[in-house]
N, C-alpha and C positions, 0 to 999 in steps of 0.2 A: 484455189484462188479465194482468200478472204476478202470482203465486202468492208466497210467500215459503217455503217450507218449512224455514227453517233451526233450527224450533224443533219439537219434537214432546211431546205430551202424553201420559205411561203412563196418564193419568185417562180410560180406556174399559173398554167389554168389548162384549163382542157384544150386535146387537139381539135382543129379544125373537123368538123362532120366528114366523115367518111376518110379521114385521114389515117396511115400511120404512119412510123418511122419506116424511111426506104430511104436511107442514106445516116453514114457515121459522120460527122464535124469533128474533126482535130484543132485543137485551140491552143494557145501560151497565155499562161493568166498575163503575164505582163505586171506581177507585184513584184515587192522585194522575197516576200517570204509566203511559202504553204498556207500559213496560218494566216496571214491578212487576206490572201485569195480567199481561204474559206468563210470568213468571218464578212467579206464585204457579197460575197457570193449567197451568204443566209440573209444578207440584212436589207429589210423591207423596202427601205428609205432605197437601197443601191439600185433597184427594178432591175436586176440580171439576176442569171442561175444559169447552172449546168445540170445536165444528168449525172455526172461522174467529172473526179479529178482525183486524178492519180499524180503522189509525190514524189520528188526525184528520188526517192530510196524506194517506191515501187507500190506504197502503200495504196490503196483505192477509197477515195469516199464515195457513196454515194450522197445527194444533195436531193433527188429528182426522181420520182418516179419513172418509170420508161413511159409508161401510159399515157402521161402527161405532157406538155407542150413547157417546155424549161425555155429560160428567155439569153439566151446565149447567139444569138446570129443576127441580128440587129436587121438593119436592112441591109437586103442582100435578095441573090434570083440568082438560081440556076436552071439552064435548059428550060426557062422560061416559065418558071416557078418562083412565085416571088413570098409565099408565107413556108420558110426554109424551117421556123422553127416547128410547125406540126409535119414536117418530113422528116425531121433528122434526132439524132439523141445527140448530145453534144457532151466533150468530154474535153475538158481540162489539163495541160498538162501542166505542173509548176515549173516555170520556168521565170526570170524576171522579163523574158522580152527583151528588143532593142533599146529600149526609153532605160535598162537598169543594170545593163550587162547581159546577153542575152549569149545565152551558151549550149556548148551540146545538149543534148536528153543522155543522162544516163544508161549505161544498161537495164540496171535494174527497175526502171521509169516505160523503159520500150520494151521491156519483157510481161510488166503487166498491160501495158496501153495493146500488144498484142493477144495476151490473152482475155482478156476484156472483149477484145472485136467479135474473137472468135465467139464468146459466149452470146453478144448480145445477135451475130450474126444467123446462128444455129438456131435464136427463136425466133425471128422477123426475119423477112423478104427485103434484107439489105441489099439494094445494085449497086450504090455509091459507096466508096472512103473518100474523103478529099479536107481541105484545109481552109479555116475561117476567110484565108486571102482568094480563094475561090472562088467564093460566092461573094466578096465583097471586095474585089482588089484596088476600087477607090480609096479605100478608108481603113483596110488590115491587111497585116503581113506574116500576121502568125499561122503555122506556126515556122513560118520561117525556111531559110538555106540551110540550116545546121540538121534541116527534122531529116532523118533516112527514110526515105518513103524503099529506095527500093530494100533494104532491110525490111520493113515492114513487109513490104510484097510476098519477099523470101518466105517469111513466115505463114504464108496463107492468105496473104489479107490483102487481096486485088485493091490496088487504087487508081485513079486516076494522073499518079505520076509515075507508076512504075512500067 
């Protein structure tokens, strides 16, 4: 699995004291294209970021340290946790969303969003997978009816919908 790091996001800061990642966030950028997701996702002005986004043909960037607290989950609580972003890594998938046409994940998009789980899973004390509209189902719906969650399970990757 090749990484891409040629892009870096200033949109972090450290996690919460004594925190770390115990949970994945699956996300749909909700652009038209790869490329303006990543470009509004590096840009200061935007205040978001992700750990990771991965493009419909499979490729990965990283944006986001794992260490760090990436601003990807807005307000949002789960099981009664309300600072989601020093719990979780968040990962991107390009997708335009409903707002642009919002369509299946490719193979080749959920073959690396899977293998990506697995690695970031194998170094952290992951219990959770689950979807932006989880933690926030007032206000997001990504990544949506089209995401295969029980495909992803198949693969290894417990989630909470499968």
């Amino acid at each position: 699995m090749q990484i891409d790091t040629s892009y870096t996001s200033p949109n972090f800061e450290g996690r919460a004291e004594g925190q770390a990642p115990s949970m994945i966030l699956i996300h749909y950028t909700g652009m038209q294209t790869g490329r303006e997701a990543l470009e509004r996702l590096c840009d200061p002005a935007a205040k978001v970021s992700a750990h990771y986004v991965i493009e419909e043909d499979g490729r990965i960037f990283a944006l986001v340290s794992e260490d760090k607290r990436a601003w990807h989950a807005g307000v949002s609580c789960w099981e009664g946790q309300t600072d989601i972003n020093s719990l979780s890594i968040g990962i991107e998938l390009v997708n335009p969303g409903h707002e642009w046409g919002y369509r299946p994940f490719p193979p080749a998009q959920m073959q690396s969003l899977a293998a990506l789980c697995k690695d970031i899973m194998a170094r952290h004390e992951i219990k959770t997978v689950l979807g932006h509209s989880d933690v926030a189902p007032d206000r997001k719906q990504d990544p949506g009816e089209l995401f295969d969650w029980a495909w992803l399970a198949a693969q290894g990757i417990d989630n909470i919908h499968a």
